[in-house]
Each structure stands twice: as structure tokens, then as C-alpha cells.
C-alpha positions as CSV (number, residue, x, y, z in Angstrom):
1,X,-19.7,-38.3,10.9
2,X,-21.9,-37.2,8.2
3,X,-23.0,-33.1,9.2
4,X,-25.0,-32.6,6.2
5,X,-28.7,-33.5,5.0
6,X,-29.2,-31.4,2.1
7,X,-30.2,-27.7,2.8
8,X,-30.1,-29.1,7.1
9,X,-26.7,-29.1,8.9
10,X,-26.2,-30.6,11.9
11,X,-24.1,-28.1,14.7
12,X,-24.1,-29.8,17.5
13,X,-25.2,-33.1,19.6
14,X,-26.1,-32.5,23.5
15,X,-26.4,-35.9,24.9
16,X,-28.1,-35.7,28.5
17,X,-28.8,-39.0,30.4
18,X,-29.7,-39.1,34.3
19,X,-29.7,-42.2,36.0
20,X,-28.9,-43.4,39.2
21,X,-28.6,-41.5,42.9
22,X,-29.0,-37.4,43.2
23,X,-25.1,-37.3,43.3
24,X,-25.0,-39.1,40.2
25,X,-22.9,-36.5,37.9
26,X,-22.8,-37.4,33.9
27,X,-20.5,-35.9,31.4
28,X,-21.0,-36.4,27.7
29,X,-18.6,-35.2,25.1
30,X,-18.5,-35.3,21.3
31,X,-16.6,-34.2,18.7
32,X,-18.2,-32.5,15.7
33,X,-16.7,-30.7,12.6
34,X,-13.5,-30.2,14.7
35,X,-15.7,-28.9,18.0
36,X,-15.5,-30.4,21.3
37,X,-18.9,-30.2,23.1
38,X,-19.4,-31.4,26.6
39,X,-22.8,-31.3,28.7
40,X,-23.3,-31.8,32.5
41,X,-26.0,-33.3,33.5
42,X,-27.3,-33.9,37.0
43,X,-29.9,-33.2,39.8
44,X,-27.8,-31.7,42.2
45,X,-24.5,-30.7,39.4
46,X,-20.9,-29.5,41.1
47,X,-20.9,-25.8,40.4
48,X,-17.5,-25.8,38.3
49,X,-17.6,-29.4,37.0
50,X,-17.9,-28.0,33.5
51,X,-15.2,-25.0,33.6
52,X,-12.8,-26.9,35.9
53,X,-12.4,-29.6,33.2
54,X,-12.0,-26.8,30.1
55,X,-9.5,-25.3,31.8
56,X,-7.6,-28.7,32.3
57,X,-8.2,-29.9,28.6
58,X,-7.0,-26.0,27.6
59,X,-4.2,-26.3,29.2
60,X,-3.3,-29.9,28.8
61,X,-3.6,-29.2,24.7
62,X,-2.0,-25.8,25.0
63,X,-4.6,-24.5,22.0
64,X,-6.7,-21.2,21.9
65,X,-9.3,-20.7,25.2
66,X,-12.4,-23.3,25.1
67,X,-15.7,-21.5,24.4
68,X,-17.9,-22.4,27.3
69,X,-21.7,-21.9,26.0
């Protein structure tokens, strides 16, 4: 994926889409310059949704702790 536009470089893409019921829970995730980025979006969002699933991907990879921003 192209990150540059001459002097503008593109960090990051946060996705966020809500559709359907208030329990409706939606997870986007990207990969950019060798980054995963997830976003949680929801009306009523699971407190942990987010954290629960770094610390599975951490430990499933065994790499370095996730940043969670």
C-alpha cells in the first residue's frame, strides 16, 4: 500500500462503520508499514473487546507487547 504523497505520509487508517442493532460490535483491522491497527466501534462497546483480543494476538505471535492507543 502506497504510504507516501510527496511531503504527506499516511500513519494510520481508522475504519469505523455502525450498522445494525445496539449490540452490534464491529472490529476493523489494517495493516500499515508493518503496524496492526484495530478500532472498536459500537453503541453500547464490551469494555475489554479491544485489550482482550491484543493480548490473544500477543501471545498467539509471541512478539514484543501490542501498543494499545
Amino acid at each position: 500500500m502506497r504510504t507516501s504523497f510527496g511531503r504527506l505520509k499516511l500513519k494510520a487508517l481508522y475504519p469505523a462503520v455502525l450498522s445494525g442493532d445496539i449490540d452490534t460490535q464491529a472490529i476493523s483491522v489494517i495493516t500499515l508499514n508493518g503496524a496492526l491497527h484495530i478500532t472498536h466501534a459500537s453503541r453500547k462497546p464490551l469494555p475489554s473487546l479491544v485489550e482482550d483480543a491484543c493480548e490473544i494476538l500477543t501471545e498467539a505471535s509471541a512478539v514484543s507487547p501490542l501498543v494499545v492507543e
